[in-house]
C-alpha positions as CSV (number, residue, x, y, z in Angstrom):
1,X,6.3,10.2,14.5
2,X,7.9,7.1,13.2
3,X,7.1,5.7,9.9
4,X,5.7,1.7,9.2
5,X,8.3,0.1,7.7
6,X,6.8,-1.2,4.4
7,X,6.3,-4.7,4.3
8,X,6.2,-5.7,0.8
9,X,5.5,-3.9,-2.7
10,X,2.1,-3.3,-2.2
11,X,2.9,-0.7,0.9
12,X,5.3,1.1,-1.1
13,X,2.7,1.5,-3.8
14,X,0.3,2.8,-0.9
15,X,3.1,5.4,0.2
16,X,3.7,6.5,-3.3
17,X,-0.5,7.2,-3.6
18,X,-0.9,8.7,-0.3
19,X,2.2,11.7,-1.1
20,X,1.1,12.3,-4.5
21,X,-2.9,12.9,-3.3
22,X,-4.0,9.9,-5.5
23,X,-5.2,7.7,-3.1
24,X,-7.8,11.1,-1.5
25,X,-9.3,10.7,-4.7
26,X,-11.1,7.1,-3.9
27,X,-11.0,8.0,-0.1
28,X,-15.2,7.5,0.1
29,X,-15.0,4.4,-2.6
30,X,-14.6,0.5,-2.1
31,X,-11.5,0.1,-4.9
32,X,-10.4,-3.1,-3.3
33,X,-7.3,-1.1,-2.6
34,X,-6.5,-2.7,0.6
35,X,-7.1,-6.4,-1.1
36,X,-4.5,-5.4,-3.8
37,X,-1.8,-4.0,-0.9
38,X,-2.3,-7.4,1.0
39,X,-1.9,-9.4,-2.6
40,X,1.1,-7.4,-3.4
41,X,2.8,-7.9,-0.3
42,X,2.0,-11.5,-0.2
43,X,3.9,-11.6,-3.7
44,X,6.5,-9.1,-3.9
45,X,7.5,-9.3,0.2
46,X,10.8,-7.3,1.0
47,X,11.7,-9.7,3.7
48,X,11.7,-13.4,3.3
49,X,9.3,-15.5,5.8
């Protein structure tokens, strides 16, 4: 299985909650999680557009 290259900041951040088991913890919740990932990449992108 190949991994999604991470776009921006806001995937890496995503990755980093996902290992550590934070992320299972507001799995049933609305947190706006995806909204911030989005933002983040829009902000902090690792490859120029």
């Amino acid at each position: 299985m190949k991994k999604k290259q991470a776009e921006g900041f806001g995937d890496t951040i995503k990755q980093f909650t996902d290992m550590t088991g934070i992320s299972k913890m507001f799995e049933n919740k609305d947190c706006g999680c995806d909204k911030r990932r989005r933002t983040l990449n829009e902000i902090l992108p690792y490859k120029r557009k």
